[in-house]
N, C-alpha and C positions, 0 to 999 in steps of 0.2 A: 573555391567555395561555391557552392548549390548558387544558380542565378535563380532560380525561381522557386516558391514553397507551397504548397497547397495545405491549409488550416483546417481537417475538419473537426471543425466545432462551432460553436457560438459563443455571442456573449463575449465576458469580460477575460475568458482566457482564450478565446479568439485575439480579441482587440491587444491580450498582453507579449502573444509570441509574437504578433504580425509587429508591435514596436520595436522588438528586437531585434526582427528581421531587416527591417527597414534602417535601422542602426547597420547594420551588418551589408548592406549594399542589396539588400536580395528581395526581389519583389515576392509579394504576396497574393494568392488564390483565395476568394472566400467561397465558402458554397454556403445556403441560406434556406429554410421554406418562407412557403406561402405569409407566414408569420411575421418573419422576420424580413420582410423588402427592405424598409428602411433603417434598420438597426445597425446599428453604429458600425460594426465590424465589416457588415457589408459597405458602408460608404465610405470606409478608411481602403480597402483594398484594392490592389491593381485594378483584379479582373473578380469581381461576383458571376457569378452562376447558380441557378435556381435549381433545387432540385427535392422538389415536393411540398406536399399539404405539412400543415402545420405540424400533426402529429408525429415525435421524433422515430416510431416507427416507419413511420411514412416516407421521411425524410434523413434526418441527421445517422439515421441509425442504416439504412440504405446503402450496405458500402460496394456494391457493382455500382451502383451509378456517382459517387463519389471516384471510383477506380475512373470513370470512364472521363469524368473532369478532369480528372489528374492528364490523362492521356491528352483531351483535347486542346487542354492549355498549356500544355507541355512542361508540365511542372516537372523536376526533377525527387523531390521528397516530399512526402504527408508528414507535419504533426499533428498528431492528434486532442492537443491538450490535455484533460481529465474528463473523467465520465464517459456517456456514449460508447465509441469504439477504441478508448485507450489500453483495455484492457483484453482486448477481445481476441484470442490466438488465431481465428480462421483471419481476420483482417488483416492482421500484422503477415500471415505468409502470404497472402493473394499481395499483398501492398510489394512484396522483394521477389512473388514470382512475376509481375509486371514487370520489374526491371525498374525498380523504385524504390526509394529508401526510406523505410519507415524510419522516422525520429522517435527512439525506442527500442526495449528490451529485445533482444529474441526470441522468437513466439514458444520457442520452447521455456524460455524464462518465464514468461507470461504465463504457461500452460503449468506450470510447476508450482508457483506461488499464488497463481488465482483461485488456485484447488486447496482449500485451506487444511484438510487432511493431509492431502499430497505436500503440501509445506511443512506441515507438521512432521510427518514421516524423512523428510530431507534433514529437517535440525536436529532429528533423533541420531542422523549420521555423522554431527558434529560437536563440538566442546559449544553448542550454545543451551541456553536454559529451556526447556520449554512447560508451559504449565500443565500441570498433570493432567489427564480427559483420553479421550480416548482416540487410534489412530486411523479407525475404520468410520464411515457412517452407521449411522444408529438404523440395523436390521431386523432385530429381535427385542419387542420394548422389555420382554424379561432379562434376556442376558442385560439390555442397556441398563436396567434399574439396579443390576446386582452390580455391575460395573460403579453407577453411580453412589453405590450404598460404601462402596469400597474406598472410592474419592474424598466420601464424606459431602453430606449437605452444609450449605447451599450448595449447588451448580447452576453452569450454564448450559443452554440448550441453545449452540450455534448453527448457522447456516454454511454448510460445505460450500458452496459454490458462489460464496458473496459475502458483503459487509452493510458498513453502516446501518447497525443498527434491526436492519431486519432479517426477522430469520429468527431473533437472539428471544432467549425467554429465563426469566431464574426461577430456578426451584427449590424452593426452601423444604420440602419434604416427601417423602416417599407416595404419600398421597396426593398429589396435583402433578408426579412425572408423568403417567401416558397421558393427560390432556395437552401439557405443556409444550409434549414431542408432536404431540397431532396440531396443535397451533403453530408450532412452531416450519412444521411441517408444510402446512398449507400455504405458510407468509411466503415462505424462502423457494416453493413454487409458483407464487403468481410473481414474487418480486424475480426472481433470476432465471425461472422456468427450469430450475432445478431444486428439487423436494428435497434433497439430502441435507440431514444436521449431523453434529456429531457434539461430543459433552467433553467439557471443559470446565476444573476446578475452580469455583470464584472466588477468588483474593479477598479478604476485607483492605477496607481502606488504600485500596488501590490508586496508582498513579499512569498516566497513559501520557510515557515520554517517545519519539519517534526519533531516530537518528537520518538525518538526511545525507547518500552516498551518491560519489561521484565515480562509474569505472567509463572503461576506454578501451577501446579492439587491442589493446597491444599489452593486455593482463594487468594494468594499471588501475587502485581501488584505493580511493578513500574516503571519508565522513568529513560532513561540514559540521560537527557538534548535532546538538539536540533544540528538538522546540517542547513545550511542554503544554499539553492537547487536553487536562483532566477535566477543562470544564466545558459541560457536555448537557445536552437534553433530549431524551429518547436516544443516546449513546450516540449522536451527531454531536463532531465540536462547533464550539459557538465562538470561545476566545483563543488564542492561543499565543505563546510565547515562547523568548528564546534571550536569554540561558534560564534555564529552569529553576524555579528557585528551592528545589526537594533538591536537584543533583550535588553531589560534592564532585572533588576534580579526580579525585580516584577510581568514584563510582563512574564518572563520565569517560575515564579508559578506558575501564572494561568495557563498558556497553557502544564505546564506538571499536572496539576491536572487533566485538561479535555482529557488529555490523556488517564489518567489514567481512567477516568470515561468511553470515548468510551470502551478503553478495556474491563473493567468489564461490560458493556450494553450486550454486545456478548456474553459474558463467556468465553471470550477470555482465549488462551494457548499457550505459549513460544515465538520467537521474534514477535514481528510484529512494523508497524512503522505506527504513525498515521499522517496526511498531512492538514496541515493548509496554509489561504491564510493569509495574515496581511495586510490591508489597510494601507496608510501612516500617519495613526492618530492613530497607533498602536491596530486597532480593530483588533479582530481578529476569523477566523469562517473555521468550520470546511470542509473538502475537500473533503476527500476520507480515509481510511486504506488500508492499505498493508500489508496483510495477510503471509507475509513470511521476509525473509532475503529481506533487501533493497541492491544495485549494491552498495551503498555510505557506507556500514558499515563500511569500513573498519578507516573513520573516527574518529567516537564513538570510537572504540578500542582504536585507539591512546591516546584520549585525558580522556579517563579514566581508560585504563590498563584492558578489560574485553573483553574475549576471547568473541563474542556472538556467533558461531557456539557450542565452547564448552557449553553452558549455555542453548542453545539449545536439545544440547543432553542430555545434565542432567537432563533437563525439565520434555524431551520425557518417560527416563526411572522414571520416578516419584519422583523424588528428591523433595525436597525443595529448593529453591532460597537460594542460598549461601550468600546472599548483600541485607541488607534492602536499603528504599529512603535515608535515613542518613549518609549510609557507600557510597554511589556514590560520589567523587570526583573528578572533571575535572581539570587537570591538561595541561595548553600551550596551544597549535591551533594548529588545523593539515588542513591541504587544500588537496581535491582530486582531480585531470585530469586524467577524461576518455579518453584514448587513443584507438579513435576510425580506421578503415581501410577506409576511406574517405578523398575525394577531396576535404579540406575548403572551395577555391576558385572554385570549381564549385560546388557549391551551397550544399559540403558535398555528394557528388554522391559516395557511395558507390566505393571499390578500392577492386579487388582480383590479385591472384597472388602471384608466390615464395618471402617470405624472403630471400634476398638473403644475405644481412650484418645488424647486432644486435648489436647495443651497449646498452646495459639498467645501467642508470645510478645507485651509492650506496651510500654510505657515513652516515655517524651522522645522523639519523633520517628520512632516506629515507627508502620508502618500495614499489614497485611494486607488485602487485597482479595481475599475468598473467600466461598467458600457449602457449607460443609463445617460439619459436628456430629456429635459422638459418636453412633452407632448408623447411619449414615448408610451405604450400600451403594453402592462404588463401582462400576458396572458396565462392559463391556467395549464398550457403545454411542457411545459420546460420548469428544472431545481426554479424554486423561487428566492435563492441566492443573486440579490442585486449586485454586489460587489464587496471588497474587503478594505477596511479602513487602518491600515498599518502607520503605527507610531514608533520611532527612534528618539531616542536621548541618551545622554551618558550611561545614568544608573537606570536602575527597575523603578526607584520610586516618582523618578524625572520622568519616565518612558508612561508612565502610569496618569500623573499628573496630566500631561502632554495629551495622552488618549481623551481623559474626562472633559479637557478644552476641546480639541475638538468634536465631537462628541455632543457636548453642547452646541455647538456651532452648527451641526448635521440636522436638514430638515426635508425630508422628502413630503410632499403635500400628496391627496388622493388617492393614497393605498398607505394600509399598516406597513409598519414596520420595524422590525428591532432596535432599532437606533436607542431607545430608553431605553430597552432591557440591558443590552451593552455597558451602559450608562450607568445603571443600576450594580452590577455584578464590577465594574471599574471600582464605584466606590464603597463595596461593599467591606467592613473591617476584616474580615477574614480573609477577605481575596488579598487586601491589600497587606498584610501581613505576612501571608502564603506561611508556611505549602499549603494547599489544598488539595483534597482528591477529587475524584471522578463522583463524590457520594453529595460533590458542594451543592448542585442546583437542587437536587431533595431536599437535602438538610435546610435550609434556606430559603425555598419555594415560597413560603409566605411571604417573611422579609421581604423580597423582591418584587412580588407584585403589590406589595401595599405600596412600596415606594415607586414604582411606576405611577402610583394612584397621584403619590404626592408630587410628582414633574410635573405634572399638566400647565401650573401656569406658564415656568421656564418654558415649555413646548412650545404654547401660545403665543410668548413676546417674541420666541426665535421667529413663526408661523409670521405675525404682524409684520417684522423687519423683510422678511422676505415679501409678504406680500406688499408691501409697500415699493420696495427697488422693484417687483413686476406691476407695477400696476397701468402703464404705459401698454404692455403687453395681454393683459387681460382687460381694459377699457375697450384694446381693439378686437378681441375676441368677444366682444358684451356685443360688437354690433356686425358679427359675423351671421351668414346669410344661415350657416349649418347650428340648429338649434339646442345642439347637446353643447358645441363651441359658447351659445349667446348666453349659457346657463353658468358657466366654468367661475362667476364671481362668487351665485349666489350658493351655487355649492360647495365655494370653498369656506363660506362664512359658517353653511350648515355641517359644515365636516369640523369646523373648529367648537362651534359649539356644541356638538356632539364629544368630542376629543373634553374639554372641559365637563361635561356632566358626567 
C-alpha cells in the first residue's frame, strides 16, 4: 500500500480522505494558502506546505507547484478530492507523467465525460437513454433555434464544458432563445473559461437520481445503488438521499446496469458517479458523469457500510475490487444537508466571517463531515459549503425524524447559514411524503421561508444553551488585549437580536 498521499484540496474533503488514509496506515500531505494556515486539514496532517495567496487561483488551483510538493515530500499519489483540480485532464497526466499516481479516473476518462457534448455523443454509442438536445455546441443561433423548435419548448441551454448550475438557462419560447444563448453564453465563459452550450430537451417533472460506481484496472465495474439529488436551488443539490423514494427495484436494475455500461464506454477507473434525469413516467436518460468523489458520498457509505475513499485508494494502487454487484447490500436510509455559509432568506447570499459559537450535533447515527471550529474565519475565497450533516436509521421516516433532531440541535454563531432551511424542507409535508422533483424548492419557495421566519425562537434557545456552555470562553475573550476578540459578547447578543427581529 502507498506509505505517503498528497491531498490537494481543502477543507472538509481534505480532512475526510486524510481520515481514511490515516485508517489505512498511510501518512498524509496537506498543501494550504495564505487563507487557510490554520484550518483544520492543515493541522491534522503529517506534513503542510504552503503554497500561495488566498485566491484558489493563486493557490489550490496551481498544479506545478502542487507537483512539486508532491515531489519534495515524496509522496507517492495525489487525491484530489472534488472541485478544484478533480476534474481537470492536463493535471490528472502531468500527476502519472511525474511518476505519480493520480487517485482517479484516466485523464482520458476525465477528458470524455467532462466535455458534456463529447459524453453525450459516447452514450449515443451505447443502449443508454440520453435526453433529446443536440450533440454539437450551439454555432449558428438560427440552425440552433430550428433544432430547438424541433425538440419542442421548453429547453435547456447548457454549458459544454461544466455544471452545477451555470451556464444552464430555460427557454420557454422562440422569443427569449438568442438572449438566453448569449447569457448563457457569457456565464459558462467566465465560469469554466469556455463559452460553449449546447440544447437539451426539459423534462417536466423531473427527478435527478445519480448512481454511484465502483470500477478497477482489472475490467471490474459495479454500482453502489442510487442517491436521490431532486432537491435543489439554482440547480445545486442541497439535500440528498439514498434509497430514493421515486425508484422501484426494477427501475433501479435498469439504471444501475446503464451505469454500469456508461462506465465501461470510457474505460472507466475507481469512484465515479453517473447522473440521470427520470421523467414522471419513470423514463429515464442519461445527464452527465462525474468523474471523481461526489460532495453527497458520504450517503452510499452509510446505507451500505463501504468506506469509497478507502476503495479508492485500493483502486489507485491496483488492487482488485474487494465486493462483487451481489455482495452490495443497502441497509436503512441515510439523508444528507449541506450546510452551507449562506443567507436562505436573501436569496442564499453567500455569508463570511468568525465562527464565533459551535454546536455540531451527535447521537445514534449521526455523522458531520466538516472542517470547521470555533474561532475559525470563514472567507469569501473558497465554495461556501461548511460541511455535510449525514443521518442513518432503519427506515426513511426514522432517517428523516433522526435529520430534524439533529438539525435542531445544529448552531453555528457569526455567520448565516442553512442549518434552518434544511430544517425547513426536513419537515416539509411534501418532502416528507416524497417523491418530489427537482421543481420542489419553486413550488414551495414561500412555505419555506415564512417558516424560517417562524424558527427564530427554537434558534435562540439552541443560541442561549450554547452560549451559556461558552461563556467561560467568551468572558475571557471580553478581556482580550485584541479589540474585535473584547467585543465577541456583545456582538453575539446583537447577532441574536438581529436573528429574532
Amino acid at each position: 500500500m502507498f506509505k505517503k498521499i498528497l491531498v490537494a484540496n481543502r477543507g472538509e474533503i481534505a480532512l475526510r480522505v486524510m481520515r481514511t488514509c490515516r485508517e489505512l496506515d498511510i501518512e498524509v500531505v496537506a498543501v494550504y494558502s495564505e487563507a487557510d494556515r490554520t484550518a483544520p486539514h492543515v493541522l491534522f496532517a503529517d506534513e503542510a506546505y504552503l503554497i500561495g495567496p488566498a485566491p484558489s487561483t493563486e493557490s489550490y488551483l496551481k498544479y506545478e507547484k502542487i507537483l512539486e510538493i508532491a515531489q519534495i515530500s515524496q509522496s507517492e499519489a495525489i487525491h484530489p478530492g472534488y472541485g478544484f483540480l478533480s476534474e481537470n485532464t492536463d493535471f490528472a497526466k502531468q500527476v502519472t507523467d511525474a511518476g505519480l499516481v493520480f487517485i482517479g479516473p484516466p485523464a482520458q476518462a476525465i477528458k470524455t465525460m467532462g466535455d458534456k457534448t463529447m459524453a453525450r455523443q459516447s452514450m449515443l454509442l451505447t443502449d443508454v437513454p440520453v435526453v433529446p438536445g443536440t450533440e454539437e455546441p450551439i454555432e449558428n443561433i438560427e440552425d440552433a433555434l430550428h433544432v430547438a423548435k424541433g425538440i419542442g419548448f421548453p429547453v435547456l441551454i447548457k454549458a459544454a464544458g461544466g455544471g452545477g448550475g451555470k451556464g444552464m438557462r430555460i427557454v420557454d419560447s422562440a422569443d427569449t432563445f438568442e438572449s438566453a444563448v448569449g447569457k448563457a453564453q457569457r456565464e459558462s465563459q467566465s465560469a469554466f473559461g469556455d463559452g460553449r452550450v449546447y440544447i437539451e430537451k426539459y423534462l417536466e417533472e423531473p427527478h435527478h437520481i445519480e448512481f454511484q460506481i465502483l470500477a478497477d484496472t482489472h475490467g471490474n465495474i459495479i454500482h453502489l445503488n442510487e442517491r436521490e439529488c431532486s432537491i435543489q436551488r439554482r440547480y445545486q443539490k442541497v439535500i440528498e438521499e439514498s434509497p430514493s423514494p421515486f425508484i422501484d427495484d426494477g427501475l433501479r436494475q435498469k439504471m444501475g446496469q446503464a451505469a454500469v455500461e456508461t462506465a465501461r464506454s470510457c474505460a472507466y477507473v475507481g469512484a465515479g458517479t453517473v447522473e440521470f434525469l427520470v421523467d414522471k413516467y419513470k423514463n429515464f436518460y442519461f445527464l452527465e458523469m462525474n468523474t471523481r468523489l461526489q460532495v453527497e458520498h458520504p450517503v452510499t457509505e452509510m446505507v451500505t457500510g463501504i468506506d469509497l475513499v478507502a476503495e479508492q485508494i485500493r483502486i489507485a494502487y491496483g488492487e482488485v475490487l474487494s465486493i462483487q454487484q451481489e455482495d452490495v447490500q443497502v441497509s436503512g436510509h441515510a439523508v444528507e444537508c449541506r450546510i452551507y455559509a449562506e443567507d436562505a432568506s436573501n436569496d442564499f447570499t453567500p455569508s463570511t466571517g468568525e465562527i464565533l459559537m459551535l454546536q455540531i450535533p451527535d447521537g445514534a447515527g449521526t455523522r458531520f463531515d466538516g472542517a470547521i471550529r470555533q474561532g475559525l474565519e470563514i472567507t469569501p475565497y473558497y465554495d461556501p459549503m461548511l460541511g455535510k450533516l449525514i443521518c442513518w436509521a432503519t427506515d426513511r421516516e426514522a432517517a428523516l425524524n433522526r435529520s430534524e433532531r439533529a438539525l435542531r440541535e445544529f448552531y453555528i454563531g457569526g455567520i448565516e447559514t442553512t442549518i434552518q432551511f434544511c430544517r425547513e424542507v426536513i419537515k416539509h409535508p411534501v418532502f416528507r411524503v416524497g417523491p418530489y422533483d427537482t421543481h420542489f424548492y419553486n413550488q414551495h419557495k414561500d412555505e419555506l421561508h415564512a417558516g424560517l421566519a417562524s424558527l427564530t425562537d427554537e434558534v435562540l434557545l439552541v443560541a442561549g444553551g450554547t452560549l451559556y456552555r461558552h461563556r467561560d470562553q467568551l468572558k475571557h475573550a471580553s478581556h482580550s488585549e485584541n479589540s474585535n476578540k473584547r467585543t465577541r459578547s456583545s456582538w453575539v447578543t446583537t447577532q441574536m437580536g438581529r436573528q429574532s427581529s
